[in-house]
C-alpha positions in Angstrom: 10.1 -15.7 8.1 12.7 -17.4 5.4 15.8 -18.2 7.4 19.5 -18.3 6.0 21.8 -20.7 6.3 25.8 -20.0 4.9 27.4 -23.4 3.5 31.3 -22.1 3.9 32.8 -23.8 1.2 36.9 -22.8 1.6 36.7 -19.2 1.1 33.8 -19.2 -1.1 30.0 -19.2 0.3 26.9 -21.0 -0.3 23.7 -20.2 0.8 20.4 -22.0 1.4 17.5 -20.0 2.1 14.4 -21.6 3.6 11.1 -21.9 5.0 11.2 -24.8 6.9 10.5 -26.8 4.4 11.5 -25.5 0.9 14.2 -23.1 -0.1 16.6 -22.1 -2.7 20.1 -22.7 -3.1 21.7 -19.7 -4.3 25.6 -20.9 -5.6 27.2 -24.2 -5.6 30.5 -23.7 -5.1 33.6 -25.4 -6.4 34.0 -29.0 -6.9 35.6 -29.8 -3.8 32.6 -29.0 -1.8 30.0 -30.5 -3.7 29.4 -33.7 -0.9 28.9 -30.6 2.1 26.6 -28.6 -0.3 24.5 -31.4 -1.2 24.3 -32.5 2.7 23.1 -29.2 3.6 19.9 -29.5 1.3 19.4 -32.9 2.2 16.5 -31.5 5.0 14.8 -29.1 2.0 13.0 -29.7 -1.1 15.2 -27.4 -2.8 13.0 -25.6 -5.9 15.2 -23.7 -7.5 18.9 -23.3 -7.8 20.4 -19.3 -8.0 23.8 -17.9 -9.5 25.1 -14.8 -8.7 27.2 -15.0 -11.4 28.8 -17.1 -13.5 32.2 -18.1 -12.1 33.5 -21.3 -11.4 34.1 -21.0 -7.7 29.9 -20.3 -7.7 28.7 -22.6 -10.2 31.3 -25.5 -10.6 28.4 -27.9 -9.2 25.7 -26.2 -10.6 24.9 -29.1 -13.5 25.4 -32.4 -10.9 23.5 -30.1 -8.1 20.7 -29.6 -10.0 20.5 -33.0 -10.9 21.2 -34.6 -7.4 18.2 -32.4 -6.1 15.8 -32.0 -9.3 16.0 -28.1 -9.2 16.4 -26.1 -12.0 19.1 -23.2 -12.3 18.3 -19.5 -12.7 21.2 -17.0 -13.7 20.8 -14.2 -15.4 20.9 -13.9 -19.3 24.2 -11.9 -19.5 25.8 -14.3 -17.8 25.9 -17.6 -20.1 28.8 -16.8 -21.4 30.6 -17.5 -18.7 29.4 -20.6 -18.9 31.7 -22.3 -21.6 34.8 -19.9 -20.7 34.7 -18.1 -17.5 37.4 -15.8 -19.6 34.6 -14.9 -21.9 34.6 -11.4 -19.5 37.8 -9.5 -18.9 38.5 -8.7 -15.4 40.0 -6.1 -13.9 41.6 -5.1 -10.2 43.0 -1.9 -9.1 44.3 -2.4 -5.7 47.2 -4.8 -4.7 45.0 -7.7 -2.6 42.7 -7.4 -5.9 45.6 -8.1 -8.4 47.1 -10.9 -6.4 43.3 -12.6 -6.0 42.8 -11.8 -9.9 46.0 -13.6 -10.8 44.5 -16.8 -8.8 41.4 -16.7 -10.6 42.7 -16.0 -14.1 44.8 -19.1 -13.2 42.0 -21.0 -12.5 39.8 -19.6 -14.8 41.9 -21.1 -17.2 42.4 -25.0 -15.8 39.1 -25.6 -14.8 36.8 -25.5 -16.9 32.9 -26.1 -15.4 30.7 -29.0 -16.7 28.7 -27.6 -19.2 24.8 -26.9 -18.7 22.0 -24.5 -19.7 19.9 -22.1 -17.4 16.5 -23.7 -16.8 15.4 -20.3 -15.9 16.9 -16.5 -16.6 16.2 -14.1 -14.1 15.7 -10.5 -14.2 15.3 -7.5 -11.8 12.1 -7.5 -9.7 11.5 -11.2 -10.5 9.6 -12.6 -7.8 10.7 -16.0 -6.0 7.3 -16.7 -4.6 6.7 -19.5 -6.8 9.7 -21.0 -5.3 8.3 -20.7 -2.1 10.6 -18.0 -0.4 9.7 -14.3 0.1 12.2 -12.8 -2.2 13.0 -10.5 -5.6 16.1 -10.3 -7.9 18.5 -7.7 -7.9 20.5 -6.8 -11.2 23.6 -6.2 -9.9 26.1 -5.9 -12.8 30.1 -5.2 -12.5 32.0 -8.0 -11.1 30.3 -9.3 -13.9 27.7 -8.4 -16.5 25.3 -10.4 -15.7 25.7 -10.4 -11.6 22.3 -10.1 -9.4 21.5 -10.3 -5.6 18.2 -11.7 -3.5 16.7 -9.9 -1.7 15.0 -11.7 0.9 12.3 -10.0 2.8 13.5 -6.8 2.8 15.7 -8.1 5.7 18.5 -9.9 3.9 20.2 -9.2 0.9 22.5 -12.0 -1.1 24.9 -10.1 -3.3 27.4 -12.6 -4.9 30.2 -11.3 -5.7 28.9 -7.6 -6.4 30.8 -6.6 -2.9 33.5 -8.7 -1.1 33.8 -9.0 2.6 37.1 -11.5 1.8 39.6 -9.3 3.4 37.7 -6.6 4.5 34.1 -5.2 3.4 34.6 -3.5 0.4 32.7 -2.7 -3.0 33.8 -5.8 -5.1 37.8 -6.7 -5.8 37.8 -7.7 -8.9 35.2 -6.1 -12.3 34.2 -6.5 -15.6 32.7 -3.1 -15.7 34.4 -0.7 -12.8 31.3 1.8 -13.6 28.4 -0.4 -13.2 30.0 -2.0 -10.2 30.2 1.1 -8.4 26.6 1.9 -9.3 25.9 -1.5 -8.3 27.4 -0.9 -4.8 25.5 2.3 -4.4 22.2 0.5 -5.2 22.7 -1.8 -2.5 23.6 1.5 0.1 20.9 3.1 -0.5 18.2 -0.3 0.4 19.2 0.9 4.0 18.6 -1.9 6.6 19.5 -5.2 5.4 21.9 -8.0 6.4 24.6 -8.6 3.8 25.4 -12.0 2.8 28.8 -12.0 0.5 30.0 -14.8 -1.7 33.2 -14.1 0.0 33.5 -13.9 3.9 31.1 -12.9 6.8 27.5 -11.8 6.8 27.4 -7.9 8.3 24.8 -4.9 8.3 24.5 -2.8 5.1 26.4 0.6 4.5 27.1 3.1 2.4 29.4 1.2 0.2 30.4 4.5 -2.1 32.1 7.7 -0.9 
């Protein structure tokens, strides 16, 4: 059974997701972190290195990580725009804890710009990570941004970026691209039923109906 480990990384999280002795490291985090991130692969032959998405806070370290641990990076194709500019998508936020967290990341979007690289690998629904070693298939999960995806590992555990938020509260996700496909999104992930939810933004919890 692959096992999960969350890297908190300020209020951002990483996640390693092993076998014992191989895994995947799905987001690298910002900048800051990049020393923790790359001590908590240090005990796996990471294969393969997975964005969510394409914003800073999840793939500043994505072009020294992959380097540091020879693993190529998979994102999806919809997303590599985000890589030169992370303004290259319009966001969007409707309530008042979104607006004030969109106003910090169009602030940031804007002064940090990530060091540039190029997917090794682009990743679609159903892809299978068994190659990589881990028991696991990509979600598209577009909204937050148009290119998002999820893992699901197992059918036990379910990594969905940014595509819902647990930051203040579990919630479909803050901040959107496309407030239509993020809703649909969030319904695809209610209806898988059992899993465990692993955010890019706060604490792991069980699965819901995310969608009134």
């Amino acid at each position: 059974m692959d096992k999960i480990h969350r890297i908190k990384c300020g209020n951002v999280n990483c996640h390693i997701v092993e076998n014992g002795t191989s895994g995947i490291l799905v987001d690298t985090g910002k900048k800051e972190y990049i020393d923790k991130v790359r001590a908590a692969c240090r005990p796996y032959d990471i294969r393969l290195i997975v964005l969510t998405h394409g914003h800073f806070d999840h793939a500043e370290n994505a072009a020294r990580l992959s380097e540091a641990l020879d693993a190529p990076i998979g994102m999806a194709a919809d997303d590599r725009d985000l890589i030169a500019s992370n303004g290259a998508q319009e966001l969007f936020a409707e309530t008042f804890l979104g607006k004030i967290v969109l106003a910090a990341s169009l602030r940031d979007f804007s002064a940090r710009p990530m060091p540039a690289f190029l997917p090794d690998v682009l990743l679609h629904e159903g892809d299978l990570l068994s190659d990589y070693g881990i028991d696991a298939r990509i979600l598209s999960l577009p909204g937050h941004t148009a290119g998002s995806i999820g893992i699901d590992v197992g059918g036990e555990h379910l990594l969905v970026g940014d595509a819902l938020m647990n930051m203040f509260y579990p919630t479909v996700s803050m901040l959107f691209h496309d407030r239509e496909a993020m809703l649909e999104s969030a319904g695809k992930i209610g209806a898988l039923g059992g899993r465990v939810i692993h955010f890019g933004h706060g604490r792991p919890m069980p699965n819901r109906q995310w969608v009134k």
